[in-house]
N, C-alpha and C positions, 0 to 999 in steps of 0.2 A: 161326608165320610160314611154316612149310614148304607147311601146309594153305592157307594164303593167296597164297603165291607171290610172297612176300617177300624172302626168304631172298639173298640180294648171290652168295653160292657154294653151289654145293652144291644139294640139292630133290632130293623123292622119295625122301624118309629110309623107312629101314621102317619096322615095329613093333618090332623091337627096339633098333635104334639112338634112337627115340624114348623106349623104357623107358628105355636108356641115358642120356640126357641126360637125363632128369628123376630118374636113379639119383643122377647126379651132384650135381644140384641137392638134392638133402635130403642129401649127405652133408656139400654146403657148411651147409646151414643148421645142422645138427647142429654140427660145429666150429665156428661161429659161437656157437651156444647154450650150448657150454661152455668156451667163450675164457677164460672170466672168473667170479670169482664174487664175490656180495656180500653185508656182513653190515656192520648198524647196530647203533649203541653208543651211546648215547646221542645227540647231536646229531654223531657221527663218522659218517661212510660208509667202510669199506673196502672196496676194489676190490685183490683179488688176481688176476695175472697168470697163469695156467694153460698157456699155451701154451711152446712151445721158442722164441720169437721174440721183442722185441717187442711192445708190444700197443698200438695200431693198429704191423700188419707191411704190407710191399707198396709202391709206389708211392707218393710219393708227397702231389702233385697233385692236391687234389680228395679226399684222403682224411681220415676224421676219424668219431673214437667221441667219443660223447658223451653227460652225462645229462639224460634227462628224467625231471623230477621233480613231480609231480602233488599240491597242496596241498590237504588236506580237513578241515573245520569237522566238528562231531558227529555233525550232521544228514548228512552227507555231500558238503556242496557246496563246490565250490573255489574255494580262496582265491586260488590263483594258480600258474602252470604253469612251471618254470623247465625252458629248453632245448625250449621249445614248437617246434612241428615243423610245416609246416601249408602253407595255399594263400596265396600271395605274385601280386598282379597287375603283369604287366612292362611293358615298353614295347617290347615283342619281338612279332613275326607266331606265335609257338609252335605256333600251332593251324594254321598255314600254311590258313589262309582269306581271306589276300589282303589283310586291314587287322589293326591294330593297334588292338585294343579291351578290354572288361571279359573279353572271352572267352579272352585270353592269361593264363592263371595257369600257374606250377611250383610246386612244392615246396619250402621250404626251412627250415633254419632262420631261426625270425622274429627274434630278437634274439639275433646270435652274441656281444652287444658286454655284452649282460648281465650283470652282476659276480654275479648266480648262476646263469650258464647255464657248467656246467664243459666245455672242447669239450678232446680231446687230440688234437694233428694237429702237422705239421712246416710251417714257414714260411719259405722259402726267400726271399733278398733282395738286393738291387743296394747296393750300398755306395758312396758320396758318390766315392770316392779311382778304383772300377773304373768308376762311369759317366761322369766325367772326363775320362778315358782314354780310354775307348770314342767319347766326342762329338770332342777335344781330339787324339788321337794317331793312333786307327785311323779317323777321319772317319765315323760311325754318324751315322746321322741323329736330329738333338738331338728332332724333331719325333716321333721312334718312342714309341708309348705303352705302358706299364709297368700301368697299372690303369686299369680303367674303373668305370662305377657301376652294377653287376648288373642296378639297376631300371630305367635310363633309358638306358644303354650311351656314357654322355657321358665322355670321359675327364675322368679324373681325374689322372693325374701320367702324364709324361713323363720320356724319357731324362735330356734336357736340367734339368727341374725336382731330378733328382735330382744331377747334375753340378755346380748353385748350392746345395745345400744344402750346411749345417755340415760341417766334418771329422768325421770318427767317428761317420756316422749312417749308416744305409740305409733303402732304401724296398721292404717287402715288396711282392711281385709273382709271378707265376702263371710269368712267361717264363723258364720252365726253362732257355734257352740261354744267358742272359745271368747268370743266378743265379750270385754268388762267394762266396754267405757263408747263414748260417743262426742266423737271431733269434729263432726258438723253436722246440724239441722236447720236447715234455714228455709222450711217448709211455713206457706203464710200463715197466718194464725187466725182462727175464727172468731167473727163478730162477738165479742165479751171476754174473751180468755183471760181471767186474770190471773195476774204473777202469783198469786199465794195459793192459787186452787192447780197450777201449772206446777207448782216446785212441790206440794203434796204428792202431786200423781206421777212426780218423775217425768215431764213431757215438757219442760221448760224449751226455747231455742238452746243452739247451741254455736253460737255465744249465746246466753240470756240479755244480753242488750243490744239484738236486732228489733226493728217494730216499735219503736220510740221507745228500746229503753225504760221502761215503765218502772220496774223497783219494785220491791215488797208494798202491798196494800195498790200499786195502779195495776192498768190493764193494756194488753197488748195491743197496738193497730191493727187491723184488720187486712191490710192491704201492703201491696209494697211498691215503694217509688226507684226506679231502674233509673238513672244514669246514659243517656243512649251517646252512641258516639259515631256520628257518621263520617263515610269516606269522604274527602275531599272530593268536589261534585256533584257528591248527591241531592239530587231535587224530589226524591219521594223513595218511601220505604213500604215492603209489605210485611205484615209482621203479626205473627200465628203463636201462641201459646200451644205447644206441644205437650204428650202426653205417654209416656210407655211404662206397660204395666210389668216388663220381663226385658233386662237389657243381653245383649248379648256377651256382653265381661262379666255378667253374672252365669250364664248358662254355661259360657267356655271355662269358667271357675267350678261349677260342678261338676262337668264332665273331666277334666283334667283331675279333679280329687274324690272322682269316686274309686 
């Protein structure tokens, strides 16, 4: 960017502030690469926690580890790809060419909804009782949108659509401002966490009896054991702990509510 005259601050890096920055960038990738490690047991995956944090740690919005899991026949061909990862065409200008065609693709996960696509990420949400209140008390406009639909950018639910629903539900949503509550965390937990120093500091799972369940006074596992479920034929899997730090349902959630 610098060489292009890109760069928003800043230009005219030297040569070593450039080593610099790309010092930096393999040391991110190195702790990335040993975040975590993993080891198959028969149809179990285990996924041990390595780091001092957390695992997805950070922000967040847009963040989310996950596996992809690559299914192969004898011959070597695949049966089927769980946590597939890939080119998604929008209803977005992306390619900022002026129309909206086959030439706007991102990246995304293809089927986050897939009951063997395992994703570990924090899901922040608006609750029936506080969007009520917001529409009802502090006069929010009911018309403010809460999700839209990544491909097409048509909303989807509303302030107001969540202030009619049932008592005791919420509706997960991107808009960090309005967020009072948290419908799932199921990010691994690190080497000691325990339940009583977790429920002080508000960072418990969510549900709190993922990771053996531990209860007031025990401590959470460190690790988590996956379930794995292969195609019919499969003779071997390759299978990659994935990592993104900005998803793209989150960007298209910005840009659609700025």
């Amino acid at each position: 960017m610098d060489a292009e005259g890109t760069l928003l601050f800043g230009g005219g890096l030297s040569v070593d502030e450039v080593a610099g920055l790309s010092a930096g960038a393999d040391r991110a990738r190195d702790n990335l690469e040993n975040s975590a490690s993993l080891d198959v047991t028969g149809d179990t995956l285990k996924i041990v926690n390595l780091t001092g944090h957390k695992l997805i740690s950070g922000y967040p919005e847009g963040r989310r580890m996950w596996l992809n899991i690559v299914w192969k026949d004898g011959s070597g061909a695949m049966l089927r790809e769980d946590g597939a990862y890939g080119p998604l065409t929008v209803d977005f200008d992306v390619n900022d060419d002026g129309s909206v065609d086959g030439d706007d693709v991102v990246n995304t996960i293809l089927d986050p909804e897939d009951p063997n696509t395992k994703i570990y990420e924090v899901h922040g949400a608006v609750s029936q009782e506080w969007a009520y209140k917001l529409v009802n008390v502090f006069g929010v406009n009911p018309a403010l949108p809460l999700t839209y639909d990544s491909v097409t950018g048509a909303v989807d639910h509303t302030l107001g659509d969540v202030a009619m629903q049932s008592p005791d539900t919420a509706l997960e949503t991107f808009h960090f401002v309005l967020n009072n509550t948290v419908i799932k965390n199921n990010r691994i937990p690190p080497y000691g966490m325990r339940y009583d120093d977790a429920e002080e500091r508000s960072i418990l799972p969510v549900p709190d009896s993922q990771y053996g369940n531990p209860g007031p006074g025990g401590i959470y596992n460190y690790w988590d054991e996956v379930t794995l479920n292969p195609p019919a034929g499969a003779v071997n899997a390759t299978i990659n702990l994935m990592y993104q730090s900005t998803s793209w349902e989150y960007v298209s959630f910005l840009y659609l509510g700025q």
